[in-house]
C-alpha positions in Angstrom: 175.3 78.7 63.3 173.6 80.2 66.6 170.2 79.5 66.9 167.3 82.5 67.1 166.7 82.1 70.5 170.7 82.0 71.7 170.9 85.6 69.7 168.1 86.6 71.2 169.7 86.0 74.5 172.6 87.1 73.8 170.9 90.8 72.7 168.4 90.6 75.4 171.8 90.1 78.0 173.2 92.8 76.6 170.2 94.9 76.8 169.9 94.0 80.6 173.9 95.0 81.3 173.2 98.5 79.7 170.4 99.0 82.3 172.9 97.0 85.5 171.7 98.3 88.7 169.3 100.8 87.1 166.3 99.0 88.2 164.0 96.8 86.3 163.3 96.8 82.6 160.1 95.8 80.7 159.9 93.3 78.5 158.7 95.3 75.5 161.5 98.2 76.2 164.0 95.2 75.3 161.9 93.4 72.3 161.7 97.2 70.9 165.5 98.4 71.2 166.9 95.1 70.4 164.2 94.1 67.8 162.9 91.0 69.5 160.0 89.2 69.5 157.9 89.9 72.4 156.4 86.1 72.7 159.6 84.6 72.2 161.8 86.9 74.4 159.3 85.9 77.2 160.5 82.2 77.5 164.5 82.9 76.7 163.9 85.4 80.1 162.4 82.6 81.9 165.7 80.6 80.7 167.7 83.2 81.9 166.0 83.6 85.2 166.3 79.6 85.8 169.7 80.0 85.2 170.2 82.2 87.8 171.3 85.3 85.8 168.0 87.7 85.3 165.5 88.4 88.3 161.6 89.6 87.7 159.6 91.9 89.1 155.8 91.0 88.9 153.2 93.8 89.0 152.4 97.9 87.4 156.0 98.2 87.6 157.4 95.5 87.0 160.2 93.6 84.9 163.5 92.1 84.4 167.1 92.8 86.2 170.3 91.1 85.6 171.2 89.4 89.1 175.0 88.8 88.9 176.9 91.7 87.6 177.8 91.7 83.5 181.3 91.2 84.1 181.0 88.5 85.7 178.5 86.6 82.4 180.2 85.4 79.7 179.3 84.2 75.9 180.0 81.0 76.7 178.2 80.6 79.5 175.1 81.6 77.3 175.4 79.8 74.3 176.2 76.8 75.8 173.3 77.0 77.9 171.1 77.1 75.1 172.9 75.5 72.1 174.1 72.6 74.3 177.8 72.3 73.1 180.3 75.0 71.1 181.8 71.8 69.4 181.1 71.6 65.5 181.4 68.2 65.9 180.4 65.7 68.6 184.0 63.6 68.4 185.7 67.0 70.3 182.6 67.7 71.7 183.5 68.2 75.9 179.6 68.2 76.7 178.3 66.5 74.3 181.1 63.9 73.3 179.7 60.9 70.7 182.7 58.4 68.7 183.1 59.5 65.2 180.9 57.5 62.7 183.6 57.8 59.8 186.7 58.1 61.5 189.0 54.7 62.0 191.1 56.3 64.2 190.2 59.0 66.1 193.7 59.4 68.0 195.4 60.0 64.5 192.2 61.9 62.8 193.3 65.1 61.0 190.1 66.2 60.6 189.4 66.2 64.7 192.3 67.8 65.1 191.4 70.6 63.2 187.8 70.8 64.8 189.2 70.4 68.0 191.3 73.4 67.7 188.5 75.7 66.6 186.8 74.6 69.6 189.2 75.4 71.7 189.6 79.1 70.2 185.9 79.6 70.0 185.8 78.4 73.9 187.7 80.7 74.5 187.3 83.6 73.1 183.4 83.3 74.3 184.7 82.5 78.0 186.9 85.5 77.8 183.7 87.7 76.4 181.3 89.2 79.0 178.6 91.2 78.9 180.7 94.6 79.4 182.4 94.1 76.2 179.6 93.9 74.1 178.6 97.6 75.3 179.1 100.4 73.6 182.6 101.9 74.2 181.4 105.2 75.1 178.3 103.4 77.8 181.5 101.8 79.4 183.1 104.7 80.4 180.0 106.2 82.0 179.5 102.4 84.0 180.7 102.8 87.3 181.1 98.6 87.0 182.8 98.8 83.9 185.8 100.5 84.2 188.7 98.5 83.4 192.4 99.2 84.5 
């Protein structure tokens, strides 16, 4: 299961991509739309900003930008960030790799193997997610960044 605070990056993301190149947005517009929790949105956009994904803008008018453009930000860029691994389990774990406690044998484990290969779809299908598909279908066509051939 995701985490709170890696849904609320996620939604908070996808808030920001709606707005791409709009200017800034305040931090109460995106704990409204999105349903968020003003005090705890706060620190996930100070995660994102450290990351190198959302800029601020201090002052009367002042709030939060996406930096890089949403295509180019993927689901699994995010949730790793803030979950740490995508693995269910630490034996096919890439990140966060620890030996098996119960397995004899990892090479011939049936039960890795399994894991593994949901890790590898789930890697995948967040890597190949970005920001722009999680937009509304209709927003997309009216993006000039989202058009897709």
């Amino acid at each position: 299961m995701l985490s709170k605070k890696t849904r609320y990056a996620i939604l908070a993301m996808k808030h920001l991509a709606k707005e791409y190149g709009k200017g800034v947005v305040l931090i109460g517009q995106i704990a409204k739309t999105e349903n968020l929790p003003v005090r705890f949105l706060e620190n996930i956009l100070l995660d994102l900003k450290k990351m190198g994904w959302v800029g601020s803008k201090l002052g009367k008018n002042g709030g939060y930008f996406l930096i890089k453009p949403p295509e180019e930000i993927n689901l699994a860029q995010i949730v790793r960030y803030f979950e740490g691994t995508i693995a269910l389990l630490y034996c096919v774990s890439e990140k966060a790799y620890q030996p098996c406690e119960f397995c004899l044998d990892e090479k011939s484990c049936k039960i890795k193997s399994v894991f593994k290969d949901i890790r590898d779809y789930t890697f995948r299908r967040l890597e190949q997610t970005t920001l722009v598909e999680l937009l509304d279908d209709q927003l997309m066509q009216e993006l000039p960044f989202a058009q897709v051939e």
